[in-house]
C-alpha positions in Angstrom: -48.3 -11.7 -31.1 -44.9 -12.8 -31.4 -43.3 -9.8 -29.9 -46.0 -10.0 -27.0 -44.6 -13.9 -25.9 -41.2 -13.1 -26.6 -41.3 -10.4 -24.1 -43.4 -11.9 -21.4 -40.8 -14.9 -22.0 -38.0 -12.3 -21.5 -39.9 -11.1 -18.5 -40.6 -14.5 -16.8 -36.7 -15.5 -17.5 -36.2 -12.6 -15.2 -38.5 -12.8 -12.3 -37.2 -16.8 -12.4 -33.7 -15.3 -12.5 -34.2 -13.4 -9.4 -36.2 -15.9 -7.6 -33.3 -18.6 -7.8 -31.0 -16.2 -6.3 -32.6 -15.2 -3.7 -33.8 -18.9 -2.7 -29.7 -19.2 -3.0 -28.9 -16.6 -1.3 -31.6 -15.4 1.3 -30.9 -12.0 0.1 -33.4 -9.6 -0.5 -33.6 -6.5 -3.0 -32.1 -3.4 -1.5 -31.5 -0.2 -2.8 -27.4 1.3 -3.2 -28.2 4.8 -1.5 -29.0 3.7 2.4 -32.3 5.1 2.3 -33.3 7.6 4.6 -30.9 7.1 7.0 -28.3 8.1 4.5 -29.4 11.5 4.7 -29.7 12.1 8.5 -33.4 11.2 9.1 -33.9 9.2 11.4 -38.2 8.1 10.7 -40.2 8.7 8.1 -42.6 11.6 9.4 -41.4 14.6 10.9 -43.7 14.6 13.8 -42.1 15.0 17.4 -44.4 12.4 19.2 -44.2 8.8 16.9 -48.3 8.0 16.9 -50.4 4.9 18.7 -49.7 2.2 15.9 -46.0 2.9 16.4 -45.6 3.1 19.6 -47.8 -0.6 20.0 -45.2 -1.7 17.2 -42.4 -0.3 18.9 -43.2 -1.7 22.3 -44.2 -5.3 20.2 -40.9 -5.5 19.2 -39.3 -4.6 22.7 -40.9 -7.5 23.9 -40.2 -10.1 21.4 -36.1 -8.7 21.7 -36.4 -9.2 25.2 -37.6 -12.7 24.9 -35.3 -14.1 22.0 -32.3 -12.7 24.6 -33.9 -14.2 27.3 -34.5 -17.6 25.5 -32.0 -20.3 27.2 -32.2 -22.8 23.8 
């Protein structure tokens, strides 16, 4: 039981750990190798036409771009 507490101590020193530094920082966990892009893909699926959900998500995000550079405050 001992061990058990000890290492769900160690374990909650952690997590605290990390959450103090990123309320410090605003920096959130990222991995060393660049990801995908690292390697010369460009998306995730190989398919030539990106599907429906995308493509809404895509065009979502347009919009809101357009609007924050449009935004005069």
């Amino acid at each position: 039981m001992v061990m058990f507490l000890s290492t769900f101590g160690v374990f909650l020193l952690v997590i605290t750990a990390m959450a103090i530094g990123y309320i410090i920082q605003k920096k959130t966990i990222s991995g060393s190798c660049g990801g995908l892009g690292a390697v010369g893909i460009e998306k995730e699926c190989d398919c030539p036409e990106p599907c429906d959900k995308r493509k809404a998500r895509e065009a979502k995000a347009a919009i809101k771009a357009q609007w924050e550079k449009d935004r005069i405050l």
